[in-house]
VOGU-3710 file (C-alpha; in Angstrom, 3 decimals, decimal comma):
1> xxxxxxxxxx> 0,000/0,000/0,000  1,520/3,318/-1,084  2,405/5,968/1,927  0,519/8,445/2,426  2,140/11,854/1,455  4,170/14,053/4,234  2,631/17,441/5,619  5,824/19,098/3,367  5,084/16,470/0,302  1,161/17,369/0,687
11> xxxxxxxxxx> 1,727/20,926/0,354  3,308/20,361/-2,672  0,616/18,381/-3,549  -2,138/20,891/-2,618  0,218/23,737/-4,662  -0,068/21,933/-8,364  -1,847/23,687/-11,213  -5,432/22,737/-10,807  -5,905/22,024/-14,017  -2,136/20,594/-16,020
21> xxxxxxxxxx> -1,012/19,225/-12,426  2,526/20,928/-12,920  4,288/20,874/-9,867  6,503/22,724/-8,260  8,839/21,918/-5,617  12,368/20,540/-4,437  14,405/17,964/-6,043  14,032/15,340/-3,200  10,763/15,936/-2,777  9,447/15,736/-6,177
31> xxxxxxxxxx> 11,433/12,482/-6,385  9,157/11,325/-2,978  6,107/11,717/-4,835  6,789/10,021/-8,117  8,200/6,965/-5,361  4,885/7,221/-4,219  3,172/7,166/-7,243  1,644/10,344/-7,162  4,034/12,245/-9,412  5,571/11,312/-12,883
41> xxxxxxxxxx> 7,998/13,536/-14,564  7,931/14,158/-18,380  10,012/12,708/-20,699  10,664/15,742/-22,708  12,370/18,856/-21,636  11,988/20,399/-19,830  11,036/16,899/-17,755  8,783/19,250/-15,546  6,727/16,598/-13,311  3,127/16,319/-12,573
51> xxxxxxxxxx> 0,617/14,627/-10,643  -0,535/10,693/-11,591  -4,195/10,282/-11,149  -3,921/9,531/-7,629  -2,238/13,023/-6,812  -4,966/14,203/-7,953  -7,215/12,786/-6,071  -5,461/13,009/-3,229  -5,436/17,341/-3,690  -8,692/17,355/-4,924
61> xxxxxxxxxx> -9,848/15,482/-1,658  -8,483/17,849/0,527  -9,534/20,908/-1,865  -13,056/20,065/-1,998  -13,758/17,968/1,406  -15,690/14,567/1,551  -16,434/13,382/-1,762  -20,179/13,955/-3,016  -22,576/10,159/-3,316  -22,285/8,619/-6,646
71> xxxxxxxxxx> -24,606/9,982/-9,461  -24,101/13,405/-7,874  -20,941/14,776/-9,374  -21,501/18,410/-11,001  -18,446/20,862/-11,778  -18,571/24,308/-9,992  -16,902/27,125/-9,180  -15,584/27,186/-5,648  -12,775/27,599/-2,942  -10,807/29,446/-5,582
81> xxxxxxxxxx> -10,136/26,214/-7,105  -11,068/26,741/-10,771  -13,566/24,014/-12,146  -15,644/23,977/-15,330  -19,551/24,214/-14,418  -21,607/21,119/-15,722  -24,750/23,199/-15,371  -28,041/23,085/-12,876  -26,022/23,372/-9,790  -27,954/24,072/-6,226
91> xxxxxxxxxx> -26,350/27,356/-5,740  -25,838/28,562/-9,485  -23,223/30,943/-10,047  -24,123/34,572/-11,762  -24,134/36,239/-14,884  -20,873/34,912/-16,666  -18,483/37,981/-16,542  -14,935/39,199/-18,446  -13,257/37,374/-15,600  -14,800/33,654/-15,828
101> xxxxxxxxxx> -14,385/33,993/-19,200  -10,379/33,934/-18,757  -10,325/31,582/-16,187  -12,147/29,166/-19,151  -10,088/29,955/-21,351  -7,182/29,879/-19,656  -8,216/26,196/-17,791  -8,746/24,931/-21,532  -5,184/25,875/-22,702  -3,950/24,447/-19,866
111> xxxxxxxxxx> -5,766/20,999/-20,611  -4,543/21,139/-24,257  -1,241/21,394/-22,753  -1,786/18,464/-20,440  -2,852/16,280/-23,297  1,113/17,438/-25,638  2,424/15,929/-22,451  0,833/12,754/-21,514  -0,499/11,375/-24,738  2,290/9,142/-26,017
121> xxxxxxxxxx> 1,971/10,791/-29,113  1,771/14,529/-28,508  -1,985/14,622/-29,714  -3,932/17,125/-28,328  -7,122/16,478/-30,820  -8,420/14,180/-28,331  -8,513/13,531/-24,604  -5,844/12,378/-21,844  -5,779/10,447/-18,948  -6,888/13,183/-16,835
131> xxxxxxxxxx> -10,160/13,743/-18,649  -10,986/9,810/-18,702  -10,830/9,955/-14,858  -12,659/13,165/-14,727  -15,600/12,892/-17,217  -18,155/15,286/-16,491  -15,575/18,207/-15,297  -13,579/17,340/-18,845  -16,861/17,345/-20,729  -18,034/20,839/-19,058
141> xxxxxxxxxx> -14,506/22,318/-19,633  -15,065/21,208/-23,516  -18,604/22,720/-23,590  -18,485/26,039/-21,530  -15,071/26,542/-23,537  -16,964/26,410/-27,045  -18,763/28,960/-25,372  -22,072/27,311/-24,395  -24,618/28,320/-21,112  -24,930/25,979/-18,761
151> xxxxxxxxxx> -27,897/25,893/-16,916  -28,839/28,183/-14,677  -31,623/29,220/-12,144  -34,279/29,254/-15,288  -33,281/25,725/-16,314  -32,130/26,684/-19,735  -28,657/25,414/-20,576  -26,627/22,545/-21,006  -26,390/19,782/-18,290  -23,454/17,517/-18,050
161> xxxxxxxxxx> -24,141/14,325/-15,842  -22,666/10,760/-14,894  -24,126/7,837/-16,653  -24,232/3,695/-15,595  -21,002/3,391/-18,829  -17,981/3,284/-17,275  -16,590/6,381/-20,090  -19,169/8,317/-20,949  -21,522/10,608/-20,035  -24,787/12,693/-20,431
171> xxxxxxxxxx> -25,333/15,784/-21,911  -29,155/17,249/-21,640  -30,086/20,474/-23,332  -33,883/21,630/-24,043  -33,704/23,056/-27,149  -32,177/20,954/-29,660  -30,658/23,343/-31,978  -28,464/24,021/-28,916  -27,655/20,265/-28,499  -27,043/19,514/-31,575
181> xxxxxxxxxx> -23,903/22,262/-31,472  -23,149/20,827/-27,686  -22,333/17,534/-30,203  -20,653/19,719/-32,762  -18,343/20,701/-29,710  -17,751/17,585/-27,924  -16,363/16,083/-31,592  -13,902/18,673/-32,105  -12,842/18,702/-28,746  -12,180/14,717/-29,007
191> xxxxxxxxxx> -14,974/12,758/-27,870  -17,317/10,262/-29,704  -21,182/11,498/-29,441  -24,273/10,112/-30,329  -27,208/11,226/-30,135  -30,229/9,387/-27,943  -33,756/9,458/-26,611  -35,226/9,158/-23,047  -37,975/6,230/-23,284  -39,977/7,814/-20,823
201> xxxxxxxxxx> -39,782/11,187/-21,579  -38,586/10,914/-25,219  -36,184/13,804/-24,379  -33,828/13,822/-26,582  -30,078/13,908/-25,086  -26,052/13,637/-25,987  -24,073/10,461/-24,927  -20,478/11,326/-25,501  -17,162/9,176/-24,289  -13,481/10,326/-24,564
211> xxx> -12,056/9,311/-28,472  -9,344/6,934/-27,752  -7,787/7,450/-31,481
//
């Protein structure tokens, strides 16, 4: 069973880019993470390291507190930790303003950056490792990037929500001109997406999973 991280390892932990997971720190102690498992460090220059998928959950557990039940996972903004917003949250965040806007932007660079350096190939046309462990945060970055509402207090907008598949999720939007471009999106940001209907409500709605080539 791996150790769990030191007070001075965790802070280096708890410091990474929110997004990339670049890290920062000393020599010795970025070495103690990626023993741990909880670091890797590129193999191109300039071999910065980063966090595995278990640093990350390890800073997002202590960023964001006990996690939420299954089935309830939404993306919002909070603690000054930057996350995309997967729409129809409890407490929905105001008018969208010159400042979220470069905090989206800037978060999406930073995950087209994260997918140069850990696809084995360079390829940022479709999504990393990162986004196939986060799938409804990845999917709302990819959406409220291409510049799409999610929903809000009046229930328009796009909602982005956990499914039974193991790598793929939901995407609900009322008025289907919108979700048809929600799909447009989601395929040039990477992922597969087809289009489906609810049986009971016959609603129609976007299933879309991370492209793996």
């Amino acid at each position: 069973m791996t150790r769990p991280p030191t007070a001075a390892l965790r802070r280096v932990i708890d410091a990474a880019d929110p997004v990339t997971g670049r890290l920062r720190g000393t020599r010795p102690q970025l070495a103690a993470l990626v023993k741990r498992g909880l670091a890797f460090r590129h193999p191109r220059p300039p071999h910065d390291h980063f966090l595995t998928p278990a640093g990350h959950r390890i800073r997002e557990a202590g960023a964001q507190g006990p996690p939420e039940p299954a089935g309830r996972e939404t993306a919002a903004a909070g603690d000054g930790v930057f996350t995309a917003r997967a729409g129809g949250e409890e407490d929905p965040p105001g008018p969208v303003g010159p400042a979220r806007l470069r905090e989206v932007r800037a978060a999406w660079e930073g995950l087209l950056e994260l997918r140069r350096m850990t696809n084995p190939d360079g390829a940022t046309d479709r999504p990393c490792g990162w986004e196939r462990s986060h799938l409804v945060r990845a999917a709302a970055l990819a959406l409220e990037a291409g510049g799409h509402r999610p929903a809000g207090a009046d229930g328009d907008g796009y909602r982005v929500r956990e499914t039974p598949q193991p790598e793929a999720v939901a995407v609900h939007e009322a008025d289907g001109a919108a979700l048809r471009s929600c799909a447009i999106t989601l395929e040039r940001a990477g992922w597969h997406v087809g289009e489906h209907t609810e049986p009971r409500t016959r609603a129609r709605y976007l299933l879309a999973s991370p492209r793996k080539v």
